[in-house]
PDB file with one MODEL, atoms N, CA, C and O in Angstrom:
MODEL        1
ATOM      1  N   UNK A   1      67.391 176.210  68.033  1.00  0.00           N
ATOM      2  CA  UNK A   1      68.104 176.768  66.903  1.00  0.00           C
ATOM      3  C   UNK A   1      68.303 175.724  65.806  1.00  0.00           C
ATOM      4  O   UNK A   1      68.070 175.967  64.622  1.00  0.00           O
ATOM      5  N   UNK A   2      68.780 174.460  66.295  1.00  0.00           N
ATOM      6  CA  UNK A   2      68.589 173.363  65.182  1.00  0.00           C
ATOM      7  C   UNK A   2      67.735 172.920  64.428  1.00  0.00           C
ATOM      8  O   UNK A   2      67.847 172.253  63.400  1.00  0.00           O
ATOM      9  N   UNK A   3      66.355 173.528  65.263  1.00  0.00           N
ATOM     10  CA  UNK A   3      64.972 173.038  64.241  1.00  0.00           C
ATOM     11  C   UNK A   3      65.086 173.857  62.740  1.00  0.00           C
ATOM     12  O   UNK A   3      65.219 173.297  61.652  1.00  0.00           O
ATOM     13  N   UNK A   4      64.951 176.123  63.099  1.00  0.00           N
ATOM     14  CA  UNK A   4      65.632 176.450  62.529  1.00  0.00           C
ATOM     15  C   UNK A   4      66.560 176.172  61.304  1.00  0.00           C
ATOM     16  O   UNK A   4      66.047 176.133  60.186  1.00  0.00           O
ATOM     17  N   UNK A   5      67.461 176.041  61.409  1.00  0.00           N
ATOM     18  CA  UNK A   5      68.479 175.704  60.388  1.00  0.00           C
ATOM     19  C   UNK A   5      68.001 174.805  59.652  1.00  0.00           C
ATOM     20  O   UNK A   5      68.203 174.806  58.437  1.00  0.00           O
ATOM     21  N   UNK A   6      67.130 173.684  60.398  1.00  0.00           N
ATOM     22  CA  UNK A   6      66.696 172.821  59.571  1.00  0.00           C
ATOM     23  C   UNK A   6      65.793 173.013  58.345  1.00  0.00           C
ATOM     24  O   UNK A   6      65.878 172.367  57.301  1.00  0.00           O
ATOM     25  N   UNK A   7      65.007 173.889  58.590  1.00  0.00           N
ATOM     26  CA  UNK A   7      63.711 174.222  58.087  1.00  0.00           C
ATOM     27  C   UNK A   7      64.206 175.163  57.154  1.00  0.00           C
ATOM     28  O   UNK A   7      63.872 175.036  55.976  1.00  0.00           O
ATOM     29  N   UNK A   8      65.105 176.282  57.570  1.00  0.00           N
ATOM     30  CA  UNK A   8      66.316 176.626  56.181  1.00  0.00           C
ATOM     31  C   UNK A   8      67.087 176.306  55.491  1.00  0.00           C
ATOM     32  O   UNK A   8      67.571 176.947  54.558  1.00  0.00           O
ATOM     33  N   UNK A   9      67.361 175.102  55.893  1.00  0.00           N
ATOM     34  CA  UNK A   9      68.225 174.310  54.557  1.00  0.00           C
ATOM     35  C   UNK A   9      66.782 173.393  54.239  1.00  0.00           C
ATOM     36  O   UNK A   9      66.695 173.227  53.023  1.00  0.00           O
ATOM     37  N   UNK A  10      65.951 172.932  54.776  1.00  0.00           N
ATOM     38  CA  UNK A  10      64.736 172.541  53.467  1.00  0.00           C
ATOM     39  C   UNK A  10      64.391 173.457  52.636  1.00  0.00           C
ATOM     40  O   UNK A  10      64.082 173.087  51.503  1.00  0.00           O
ATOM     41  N   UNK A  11      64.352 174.752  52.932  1.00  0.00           N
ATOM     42  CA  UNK A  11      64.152 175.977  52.206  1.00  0.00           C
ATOM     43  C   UNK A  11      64.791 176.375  51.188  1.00  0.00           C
ATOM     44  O   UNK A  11      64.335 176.957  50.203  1.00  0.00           O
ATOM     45  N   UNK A  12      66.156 175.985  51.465  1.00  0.00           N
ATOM     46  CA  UNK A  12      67.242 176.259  50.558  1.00  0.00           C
ATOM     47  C   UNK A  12      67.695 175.142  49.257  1.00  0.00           C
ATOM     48  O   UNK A  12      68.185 175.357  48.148  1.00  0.00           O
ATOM     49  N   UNK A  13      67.092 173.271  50.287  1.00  0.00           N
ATOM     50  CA  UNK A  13      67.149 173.119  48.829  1.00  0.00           C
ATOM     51  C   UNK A  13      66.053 172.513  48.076  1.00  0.00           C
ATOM     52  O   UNK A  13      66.215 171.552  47.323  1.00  0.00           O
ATOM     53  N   UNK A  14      64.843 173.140  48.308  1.00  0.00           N
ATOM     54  CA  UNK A  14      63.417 173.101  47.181  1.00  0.00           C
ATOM     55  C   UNK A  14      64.177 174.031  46.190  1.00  0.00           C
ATOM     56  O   UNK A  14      64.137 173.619  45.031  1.00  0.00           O
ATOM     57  N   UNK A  15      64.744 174.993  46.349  1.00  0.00           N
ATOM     58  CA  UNK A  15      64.939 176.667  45.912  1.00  0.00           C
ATOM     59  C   UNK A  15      66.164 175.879  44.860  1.00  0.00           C
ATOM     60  O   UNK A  15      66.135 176.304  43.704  1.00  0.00           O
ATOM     61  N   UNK A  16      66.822 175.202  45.038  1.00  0.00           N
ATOM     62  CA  UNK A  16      67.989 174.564  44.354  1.00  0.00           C
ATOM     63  C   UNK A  16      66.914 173.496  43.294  1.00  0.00           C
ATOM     64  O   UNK A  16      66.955 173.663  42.075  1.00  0.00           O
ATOM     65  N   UNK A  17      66.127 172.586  43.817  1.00  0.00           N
ATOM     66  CA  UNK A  17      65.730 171.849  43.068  1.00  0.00           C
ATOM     67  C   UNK A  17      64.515 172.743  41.956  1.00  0.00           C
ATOM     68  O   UNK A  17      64.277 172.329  40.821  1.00  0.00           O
ATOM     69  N   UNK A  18      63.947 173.818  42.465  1.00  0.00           N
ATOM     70  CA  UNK A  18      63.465 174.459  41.744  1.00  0.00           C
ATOM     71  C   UNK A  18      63.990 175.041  39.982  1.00  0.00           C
ATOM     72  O   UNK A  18      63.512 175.042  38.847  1.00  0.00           O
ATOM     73  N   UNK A  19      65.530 175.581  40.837  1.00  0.00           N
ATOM     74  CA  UNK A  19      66.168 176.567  40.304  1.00  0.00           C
ATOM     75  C   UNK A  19      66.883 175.253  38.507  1.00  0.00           C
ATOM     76  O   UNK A  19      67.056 175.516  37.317  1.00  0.00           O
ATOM     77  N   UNK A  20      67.097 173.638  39.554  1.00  0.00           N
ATOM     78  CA  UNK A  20      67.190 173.026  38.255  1.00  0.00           C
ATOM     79  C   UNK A  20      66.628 172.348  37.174  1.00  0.00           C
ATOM     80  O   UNK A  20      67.002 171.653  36.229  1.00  0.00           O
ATOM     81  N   UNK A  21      64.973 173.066  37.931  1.00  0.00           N
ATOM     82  CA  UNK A  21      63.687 171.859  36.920  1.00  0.00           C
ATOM     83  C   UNK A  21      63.396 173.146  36.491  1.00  0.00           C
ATOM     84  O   UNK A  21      62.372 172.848  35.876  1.00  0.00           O
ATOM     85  N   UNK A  22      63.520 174.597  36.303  1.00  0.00           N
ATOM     86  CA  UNK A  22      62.340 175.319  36.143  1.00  0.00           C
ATOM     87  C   UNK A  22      62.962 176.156  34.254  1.00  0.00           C
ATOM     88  O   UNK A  22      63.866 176.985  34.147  1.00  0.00           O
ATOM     89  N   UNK A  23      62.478 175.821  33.572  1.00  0.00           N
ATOM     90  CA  UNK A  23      62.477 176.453  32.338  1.00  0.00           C
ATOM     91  C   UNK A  23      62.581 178.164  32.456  1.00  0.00           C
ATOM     92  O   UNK A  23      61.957 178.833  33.279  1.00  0.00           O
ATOM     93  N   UNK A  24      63.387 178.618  31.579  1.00  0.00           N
ATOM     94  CA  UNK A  24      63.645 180.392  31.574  1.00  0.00           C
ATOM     95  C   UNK A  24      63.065 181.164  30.372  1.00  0.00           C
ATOM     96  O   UNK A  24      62.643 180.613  29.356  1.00  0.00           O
ATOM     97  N   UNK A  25      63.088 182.561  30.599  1.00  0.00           N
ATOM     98  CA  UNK A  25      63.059 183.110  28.940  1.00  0.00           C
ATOM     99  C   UNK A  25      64.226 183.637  29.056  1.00  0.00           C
ATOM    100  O   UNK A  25      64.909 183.991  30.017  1.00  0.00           O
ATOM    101  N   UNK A  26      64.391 183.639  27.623  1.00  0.00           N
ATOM    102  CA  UNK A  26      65.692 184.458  27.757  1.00  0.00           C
ATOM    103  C   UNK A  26      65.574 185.080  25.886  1.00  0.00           C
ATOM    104  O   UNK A  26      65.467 184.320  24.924  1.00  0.00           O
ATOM    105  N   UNK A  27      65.623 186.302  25.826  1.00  0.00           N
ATOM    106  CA  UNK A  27      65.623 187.017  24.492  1.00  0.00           C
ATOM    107  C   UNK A  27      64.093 186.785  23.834  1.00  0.00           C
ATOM    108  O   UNK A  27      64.034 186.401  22.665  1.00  0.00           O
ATOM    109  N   UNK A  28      62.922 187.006  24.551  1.00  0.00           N
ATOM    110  CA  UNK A  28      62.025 186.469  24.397  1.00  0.00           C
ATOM    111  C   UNK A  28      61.628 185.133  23.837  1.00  0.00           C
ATOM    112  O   UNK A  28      60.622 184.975  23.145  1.00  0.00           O
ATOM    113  N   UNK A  29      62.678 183.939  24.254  1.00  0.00           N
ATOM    114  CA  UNK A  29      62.220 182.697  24.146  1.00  0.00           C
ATOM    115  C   UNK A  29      62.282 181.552  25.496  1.00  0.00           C
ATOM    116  O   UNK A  29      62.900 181.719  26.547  1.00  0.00           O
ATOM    117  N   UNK A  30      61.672 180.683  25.210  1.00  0.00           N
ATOM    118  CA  UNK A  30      61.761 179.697  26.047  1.00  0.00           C
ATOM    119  C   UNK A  30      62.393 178.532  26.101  1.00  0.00           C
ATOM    120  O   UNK A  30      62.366 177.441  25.531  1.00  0.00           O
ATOM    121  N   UNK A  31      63.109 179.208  27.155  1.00  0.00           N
ATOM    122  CA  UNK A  31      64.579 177.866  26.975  1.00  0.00           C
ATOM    123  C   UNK A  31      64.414 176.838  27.977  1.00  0.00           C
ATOM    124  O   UNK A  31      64.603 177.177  29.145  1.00  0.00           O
ATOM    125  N   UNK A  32      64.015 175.340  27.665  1.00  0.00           N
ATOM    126  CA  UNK A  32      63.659 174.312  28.654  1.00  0.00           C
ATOM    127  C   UNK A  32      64.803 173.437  28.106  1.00  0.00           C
ATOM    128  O   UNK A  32      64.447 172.260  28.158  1.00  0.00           O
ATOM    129  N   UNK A  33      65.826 173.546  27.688  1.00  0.00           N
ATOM    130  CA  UNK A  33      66.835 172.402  26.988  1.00  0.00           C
ATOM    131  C   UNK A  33      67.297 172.292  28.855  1.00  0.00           C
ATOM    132  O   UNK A  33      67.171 173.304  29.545  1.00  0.00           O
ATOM    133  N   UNK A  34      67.742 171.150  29.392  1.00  0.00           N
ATOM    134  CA  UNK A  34      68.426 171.100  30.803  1.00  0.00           C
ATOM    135  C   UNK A  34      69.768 171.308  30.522  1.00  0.00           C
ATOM    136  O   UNK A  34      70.381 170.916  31.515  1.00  0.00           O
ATOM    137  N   UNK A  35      70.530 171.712  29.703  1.00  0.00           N
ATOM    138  CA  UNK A  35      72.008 171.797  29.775  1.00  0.00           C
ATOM    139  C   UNK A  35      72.070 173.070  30.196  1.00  0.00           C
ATOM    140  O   UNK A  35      72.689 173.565  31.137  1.00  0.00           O
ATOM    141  N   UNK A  36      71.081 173.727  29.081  1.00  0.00           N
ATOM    142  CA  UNK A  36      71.140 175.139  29.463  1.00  0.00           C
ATOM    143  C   UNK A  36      70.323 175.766  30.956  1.00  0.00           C
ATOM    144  O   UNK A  36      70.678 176.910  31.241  1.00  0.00           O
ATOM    145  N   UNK A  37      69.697 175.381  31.531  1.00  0.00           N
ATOM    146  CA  UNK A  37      68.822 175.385  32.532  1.00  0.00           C
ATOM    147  C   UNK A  37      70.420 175.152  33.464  1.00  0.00           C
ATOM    148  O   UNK A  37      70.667 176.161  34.124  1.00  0.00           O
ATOM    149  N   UNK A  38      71.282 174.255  33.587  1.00  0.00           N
ATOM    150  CA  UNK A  38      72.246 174.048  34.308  1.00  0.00           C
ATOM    151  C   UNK A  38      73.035 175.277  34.416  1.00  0.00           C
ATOM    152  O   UNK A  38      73.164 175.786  35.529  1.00  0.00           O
ATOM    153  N   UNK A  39      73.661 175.892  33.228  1.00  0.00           N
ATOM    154  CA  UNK A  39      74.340 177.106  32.879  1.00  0.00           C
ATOM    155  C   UNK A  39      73.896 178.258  33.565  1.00  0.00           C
ATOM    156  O   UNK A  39      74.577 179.088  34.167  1.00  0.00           O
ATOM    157  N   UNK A  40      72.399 178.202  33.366  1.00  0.00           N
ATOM    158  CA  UNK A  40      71.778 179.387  34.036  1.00  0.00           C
ATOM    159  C   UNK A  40      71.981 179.387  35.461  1.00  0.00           C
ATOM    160  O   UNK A  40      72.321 180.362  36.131  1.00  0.00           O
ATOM    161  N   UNK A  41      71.654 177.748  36.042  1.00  0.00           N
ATOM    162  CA  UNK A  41      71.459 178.302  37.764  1.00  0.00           C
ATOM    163  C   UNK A  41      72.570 178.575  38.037  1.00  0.00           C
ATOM    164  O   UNK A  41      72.745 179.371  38.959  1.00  0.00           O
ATOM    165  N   UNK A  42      73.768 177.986  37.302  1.00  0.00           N
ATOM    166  CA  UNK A  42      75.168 178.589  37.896  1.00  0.00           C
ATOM    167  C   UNK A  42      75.685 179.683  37.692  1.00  0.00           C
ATOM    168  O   UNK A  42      76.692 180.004  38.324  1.00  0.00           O
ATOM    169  N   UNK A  43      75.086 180.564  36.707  1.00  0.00           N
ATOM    170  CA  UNK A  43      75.276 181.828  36.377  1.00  0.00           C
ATOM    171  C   UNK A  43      74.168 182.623  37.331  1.00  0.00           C
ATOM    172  O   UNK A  43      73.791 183.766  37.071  1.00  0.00           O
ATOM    173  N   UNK A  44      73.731 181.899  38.405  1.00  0.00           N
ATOM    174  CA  UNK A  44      72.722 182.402  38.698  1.00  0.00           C
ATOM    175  C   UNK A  44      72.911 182.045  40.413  1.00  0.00           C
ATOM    176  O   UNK A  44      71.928 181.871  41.134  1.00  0.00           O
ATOM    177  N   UNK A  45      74.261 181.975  40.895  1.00  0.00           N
ATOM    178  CA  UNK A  45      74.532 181.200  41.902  1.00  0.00           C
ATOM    179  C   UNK A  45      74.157 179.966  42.652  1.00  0.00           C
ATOM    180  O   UNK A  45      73.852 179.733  43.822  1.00  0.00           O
ATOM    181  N   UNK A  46      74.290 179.239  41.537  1.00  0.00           N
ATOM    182  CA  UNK A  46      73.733 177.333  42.569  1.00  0.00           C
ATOM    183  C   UNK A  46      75.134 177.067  43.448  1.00  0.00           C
ATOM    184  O   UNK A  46      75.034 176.283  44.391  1.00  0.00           O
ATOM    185  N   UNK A  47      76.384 177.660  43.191  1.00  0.00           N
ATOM    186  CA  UNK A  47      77.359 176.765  43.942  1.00  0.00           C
ATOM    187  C   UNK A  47      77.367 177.507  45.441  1.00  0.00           C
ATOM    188  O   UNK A  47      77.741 176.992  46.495  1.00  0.00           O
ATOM    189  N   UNK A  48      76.735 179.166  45.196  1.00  0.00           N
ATOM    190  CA  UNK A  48      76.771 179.431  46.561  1.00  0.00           C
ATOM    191  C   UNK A  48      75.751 178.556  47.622  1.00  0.00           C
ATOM    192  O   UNK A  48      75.832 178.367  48.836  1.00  0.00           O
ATOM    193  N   UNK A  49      74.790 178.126  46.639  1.00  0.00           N
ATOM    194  CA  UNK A  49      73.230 177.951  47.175  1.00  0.00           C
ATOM    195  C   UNK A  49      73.644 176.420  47.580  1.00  0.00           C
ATOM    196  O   UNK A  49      72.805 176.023  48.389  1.00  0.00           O
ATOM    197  N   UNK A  50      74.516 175.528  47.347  1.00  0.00           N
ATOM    198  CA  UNK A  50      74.798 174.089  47.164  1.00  0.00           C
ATOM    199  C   UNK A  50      76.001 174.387  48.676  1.00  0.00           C
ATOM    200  O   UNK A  50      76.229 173.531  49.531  1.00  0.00           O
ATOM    201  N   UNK A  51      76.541 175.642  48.655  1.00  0.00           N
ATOM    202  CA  UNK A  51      77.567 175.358  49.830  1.00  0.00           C
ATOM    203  C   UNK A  51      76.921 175.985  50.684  1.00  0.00           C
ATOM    204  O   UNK A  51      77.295 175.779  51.839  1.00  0.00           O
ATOM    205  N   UNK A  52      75.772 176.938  50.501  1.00  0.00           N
ATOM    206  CA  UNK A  52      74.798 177.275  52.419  1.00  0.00           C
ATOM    207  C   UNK A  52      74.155 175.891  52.751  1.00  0.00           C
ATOM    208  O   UNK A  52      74.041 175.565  53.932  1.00  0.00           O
ATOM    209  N   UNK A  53      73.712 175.031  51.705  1.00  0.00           N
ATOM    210  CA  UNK A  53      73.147 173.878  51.839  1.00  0.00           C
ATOM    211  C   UNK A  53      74.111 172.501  53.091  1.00  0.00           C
ATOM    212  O   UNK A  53      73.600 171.687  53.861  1.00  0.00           O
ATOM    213  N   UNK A  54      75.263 172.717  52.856  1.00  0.00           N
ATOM    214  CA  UNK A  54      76.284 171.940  53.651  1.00  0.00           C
ATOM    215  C   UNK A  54      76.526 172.381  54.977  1.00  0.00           C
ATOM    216  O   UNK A  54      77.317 173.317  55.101  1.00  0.00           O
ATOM    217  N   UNK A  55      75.914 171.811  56.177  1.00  0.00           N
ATOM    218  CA  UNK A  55      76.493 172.327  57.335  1.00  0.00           C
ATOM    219  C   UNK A  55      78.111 172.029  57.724  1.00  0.00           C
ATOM    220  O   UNK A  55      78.545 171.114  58.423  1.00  0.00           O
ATOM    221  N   UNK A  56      78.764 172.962  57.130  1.00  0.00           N
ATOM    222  CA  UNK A  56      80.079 172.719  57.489  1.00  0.00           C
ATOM    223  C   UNK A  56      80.458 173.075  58.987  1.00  0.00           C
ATOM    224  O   UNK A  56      81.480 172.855  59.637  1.00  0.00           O
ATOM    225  N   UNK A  57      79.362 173.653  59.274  1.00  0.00           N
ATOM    226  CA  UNK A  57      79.997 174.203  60.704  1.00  0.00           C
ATOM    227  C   UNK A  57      79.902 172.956  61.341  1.00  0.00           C
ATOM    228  O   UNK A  57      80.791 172.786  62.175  1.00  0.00           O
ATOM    229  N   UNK A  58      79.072 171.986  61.212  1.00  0.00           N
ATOM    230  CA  UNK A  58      78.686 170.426  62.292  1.00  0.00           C
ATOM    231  C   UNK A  58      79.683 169.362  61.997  1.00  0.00           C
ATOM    232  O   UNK A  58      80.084 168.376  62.616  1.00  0.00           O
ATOM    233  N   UNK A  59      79.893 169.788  61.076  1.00  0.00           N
ATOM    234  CA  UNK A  59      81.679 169.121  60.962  1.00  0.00           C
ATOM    235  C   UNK A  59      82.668 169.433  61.481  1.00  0.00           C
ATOM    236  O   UNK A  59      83.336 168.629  62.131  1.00  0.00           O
ATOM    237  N   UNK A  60      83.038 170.841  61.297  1.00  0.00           N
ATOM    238  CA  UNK A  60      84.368 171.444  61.560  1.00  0.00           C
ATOM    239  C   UNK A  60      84.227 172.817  62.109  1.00  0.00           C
ATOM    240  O   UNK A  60      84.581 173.746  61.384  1.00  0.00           O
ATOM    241  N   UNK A  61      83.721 173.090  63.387  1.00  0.00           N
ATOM    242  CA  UNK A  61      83.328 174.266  64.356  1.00  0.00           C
ATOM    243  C   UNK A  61      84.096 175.195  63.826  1.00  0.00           C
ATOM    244  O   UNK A  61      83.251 176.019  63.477  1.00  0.00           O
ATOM    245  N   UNK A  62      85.034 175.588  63.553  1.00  0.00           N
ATOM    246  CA  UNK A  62      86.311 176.843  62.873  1.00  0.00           C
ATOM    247  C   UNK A  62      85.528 176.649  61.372  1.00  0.00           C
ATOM    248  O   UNK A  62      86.184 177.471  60.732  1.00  0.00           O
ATOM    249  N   UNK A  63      84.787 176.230  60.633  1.00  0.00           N
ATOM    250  CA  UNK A  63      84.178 176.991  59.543  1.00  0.00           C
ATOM    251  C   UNK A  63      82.869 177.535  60.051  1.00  0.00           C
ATOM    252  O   UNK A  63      82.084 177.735  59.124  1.00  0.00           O
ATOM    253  N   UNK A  64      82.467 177.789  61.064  1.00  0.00           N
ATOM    254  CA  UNK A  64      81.567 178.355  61.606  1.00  0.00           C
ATOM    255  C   UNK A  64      81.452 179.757  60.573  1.00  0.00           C
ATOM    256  O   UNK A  64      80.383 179.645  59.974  1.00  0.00           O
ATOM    257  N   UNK A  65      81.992 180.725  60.250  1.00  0.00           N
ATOM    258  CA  UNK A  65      82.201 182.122  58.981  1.00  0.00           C
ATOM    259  C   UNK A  65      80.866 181.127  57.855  1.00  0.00           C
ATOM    260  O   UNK A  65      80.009 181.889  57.407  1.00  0.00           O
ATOM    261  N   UNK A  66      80.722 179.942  57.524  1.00  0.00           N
ATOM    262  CA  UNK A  66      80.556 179.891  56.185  1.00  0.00           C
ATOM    263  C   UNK A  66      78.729 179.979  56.637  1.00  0.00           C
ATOM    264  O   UNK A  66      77.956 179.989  55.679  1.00  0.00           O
ATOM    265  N   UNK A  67      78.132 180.039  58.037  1.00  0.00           N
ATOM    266  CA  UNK A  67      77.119 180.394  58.905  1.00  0.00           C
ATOM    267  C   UNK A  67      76.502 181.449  57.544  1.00  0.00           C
ATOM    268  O   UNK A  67      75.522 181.139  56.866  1.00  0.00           O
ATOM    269  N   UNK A  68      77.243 182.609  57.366  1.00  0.00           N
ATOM    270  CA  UNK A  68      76.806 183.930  56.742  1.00  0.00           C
ATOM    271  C   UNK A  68      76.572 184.311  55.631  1.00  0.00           C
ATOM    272  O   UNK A  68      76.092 185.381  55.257  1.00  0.00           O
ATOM    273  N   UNK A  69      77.075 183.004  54.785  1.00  0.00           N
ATOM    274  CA  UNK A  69      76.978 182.764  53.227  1.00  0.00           C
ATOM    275  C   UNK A  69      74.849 182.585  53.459  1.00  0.00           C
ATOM    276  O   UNK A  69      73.938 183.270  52.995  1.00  0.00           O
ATOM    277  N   UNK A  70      74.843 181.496  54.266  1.00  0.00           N
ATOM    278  CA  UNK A  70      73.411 181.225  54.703  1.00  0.00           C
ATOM    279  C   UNK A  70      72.694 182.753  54.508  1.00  0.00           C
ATOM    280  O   UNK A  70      71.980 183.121  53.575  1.00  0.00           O
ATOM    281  N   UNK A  71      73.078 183.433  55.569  1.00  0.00           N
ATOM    282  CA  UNK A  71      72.385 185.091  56.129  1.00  0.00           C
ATOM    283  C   UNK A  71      71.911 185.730  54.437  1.00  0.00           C
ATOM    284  O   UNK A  71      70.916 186.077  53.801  1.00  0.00           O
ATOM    285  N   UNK A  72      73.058 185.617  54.331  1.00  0.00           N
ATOM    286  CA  UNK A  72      73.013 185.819  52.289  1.00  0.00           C
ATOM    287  C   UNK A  72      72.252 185.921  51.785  1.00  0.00           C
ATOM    288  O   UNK A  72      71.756 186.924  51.272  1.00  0.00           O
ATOM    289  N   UNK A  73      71.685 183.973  51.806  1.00  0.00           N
ATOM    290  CA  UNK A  73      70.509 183.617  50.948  1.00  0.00           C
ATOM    291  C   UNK A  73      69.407 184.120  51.375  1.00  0.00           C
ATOM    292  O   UNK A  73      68.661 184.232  50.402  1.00  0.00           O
ATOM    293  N   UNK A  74      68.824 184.544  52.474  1.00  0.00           N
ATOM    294  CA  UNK A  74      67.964 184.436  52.986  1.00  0.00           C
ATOM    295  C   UNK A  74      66.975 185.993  52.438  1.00  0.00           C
ATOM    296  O   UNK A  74      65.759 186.174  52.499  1.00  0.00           O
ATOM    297  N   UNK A  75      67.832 186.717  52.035  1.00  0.00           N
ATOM    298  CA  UNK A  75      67.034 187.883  51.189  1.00  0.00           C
ATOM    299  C   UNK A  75      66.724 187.269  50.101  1.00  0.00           C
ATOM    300  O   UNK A  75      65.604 186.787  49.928  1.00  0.00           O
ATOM    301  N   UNK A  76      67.869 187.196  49.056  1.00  0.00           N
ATOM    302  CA  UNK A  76      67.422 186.114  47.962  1.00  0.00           C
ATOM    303  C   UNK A  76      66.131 185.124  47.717  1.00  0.00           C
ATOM    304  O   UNK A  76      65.512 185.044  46.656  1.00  0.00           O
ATOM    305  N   UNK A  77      65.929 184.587  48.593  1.00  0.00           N
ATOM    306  CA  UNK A  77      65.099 183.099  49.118  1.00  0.00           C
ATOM    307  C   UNK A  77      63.551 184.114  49.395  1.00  0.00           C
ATOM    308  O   UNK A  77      62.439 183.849  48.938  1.00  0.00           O
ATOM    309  N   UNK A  78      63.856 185.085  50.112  1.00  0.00           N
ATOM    310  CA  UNK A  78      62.663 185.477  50.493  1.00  0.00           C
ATOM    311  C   UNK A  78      62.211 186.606  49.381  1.00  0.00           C
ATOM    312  O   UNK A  78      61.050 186.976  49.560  1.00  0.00           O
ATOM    313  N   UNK A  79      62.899 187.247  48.244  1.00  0.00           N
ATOM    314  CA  UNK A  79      62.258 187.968  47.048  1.00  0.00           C
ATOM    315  C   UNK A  79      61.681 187.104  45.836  1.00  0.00           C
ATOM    316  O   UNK A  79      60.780 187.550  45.126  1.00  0.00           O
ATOM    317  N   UNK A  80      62.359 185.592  45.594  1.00  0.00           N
ATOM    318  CA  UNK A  80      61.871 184.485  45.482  1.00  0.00           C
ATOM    319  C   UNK A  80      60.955 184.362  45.544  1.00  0.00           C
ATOM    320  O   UNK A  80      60.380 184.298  44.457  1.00  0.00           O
ATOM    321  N   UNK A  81      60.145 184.239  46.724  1.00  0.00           N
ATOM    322  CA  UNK A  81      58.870 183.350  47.718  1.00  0.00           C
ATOM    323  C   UNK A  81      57.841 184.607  47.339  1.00  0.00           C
ATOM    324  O   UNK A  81      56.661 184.426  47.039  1.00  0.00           O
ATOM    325  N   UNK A  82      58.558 186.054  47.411  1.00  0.00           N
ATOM    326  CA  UNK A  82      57.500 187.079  46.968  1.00  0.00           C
ATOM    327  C   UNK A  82      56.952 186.946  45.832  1.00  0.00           C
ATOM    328  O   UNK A  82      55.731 186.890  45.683  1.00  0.00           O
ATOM    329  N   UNK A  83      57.887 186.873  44.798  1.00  0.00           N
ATOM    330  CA  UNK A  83      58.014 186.917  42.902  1.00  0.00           C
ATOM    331  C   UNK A  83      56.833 185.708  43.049  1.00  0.00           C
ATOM    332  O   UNK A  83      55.718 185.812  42.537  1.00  0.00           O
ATOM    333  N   UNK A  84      57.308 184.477  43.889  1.00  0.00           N
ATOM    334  CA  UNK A  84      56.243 183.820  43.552  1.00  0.00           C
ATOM    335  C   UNK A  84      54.931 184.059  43.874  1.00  0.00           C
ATOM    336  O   UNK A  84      54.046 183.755  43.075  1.00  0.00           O
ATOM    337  N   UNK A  85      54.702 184.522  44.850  1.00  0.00           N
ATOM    338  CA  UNK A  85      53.247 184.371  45.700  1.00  0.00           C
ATOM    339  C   UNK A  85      52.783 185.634  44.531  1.00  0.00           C
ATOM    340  O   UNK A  85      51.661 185.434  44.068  1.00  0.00           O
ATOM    341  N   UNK A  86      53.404 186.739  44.066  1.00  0.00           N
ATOM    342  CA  UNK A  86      52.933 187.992  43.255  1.00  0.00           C
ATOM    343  C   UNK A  86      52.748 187.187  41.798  1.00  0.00           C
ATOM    344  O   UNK A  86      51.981 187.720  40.995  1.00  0.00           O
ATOM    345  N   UNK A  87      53.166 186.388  41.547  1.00  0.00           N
ATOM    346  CA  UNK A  87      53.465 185.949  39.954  1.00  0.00           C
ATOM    347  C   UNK A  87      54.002 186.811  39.224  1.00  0.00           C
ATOM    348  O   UNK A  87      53.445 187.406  38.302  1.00  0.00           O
ATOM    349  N   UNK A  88      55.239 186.954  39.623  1.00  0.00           N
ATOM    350  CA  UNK A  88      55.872 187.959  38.806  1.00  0.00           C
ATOM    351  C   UNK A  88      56.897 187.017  38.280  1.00  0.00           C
ATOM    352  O   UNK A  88      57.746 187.412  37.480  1.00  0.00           O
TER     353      UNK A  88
ENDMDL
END
């Protein structure tokens, strides 16, 4: 199960480092300024994506609950991986 987890939090944070190098459109333009690129992933959930990233449970067994924030991403992560492989 530990390999697992492992291989999902590498998963989780390419998807983070992605989410803060990758230029957007927005109103049919292209916005690559990084302040705004910051704004977006957080409007775009990085702090959930930054706290599935933390095994809190291997710290402190009674936050074991924050396990499901993970379960979460994992639709997210995987319509992602589609959008990409489709180029959409």
């Amino acid at each position: 199960m530990i390999i697992w987890d492992t291989i999902f939090d590498i998963f989780l944070f390419v998807d983070i480092i992605i989410k803060l190098s990758s230029a957007f459109v927005k109103n049919s333009q292209l916005i690559d300024e990084r302040v705004q690129i910051i704004i977006n992933a957080l409007k775009d959930g990085l702090v959930i994506d930054l706290i599935c990233v933390i095994p809190w449970y291997a710290v402190y067994t009674q936050l074991m609950w924050f396990r499901i924030l993970r379960l979460l991403q994992v639709n997210q992560l995987r319509t992602a991986m589609e959008n990409a492989v489709l180029g959409i």
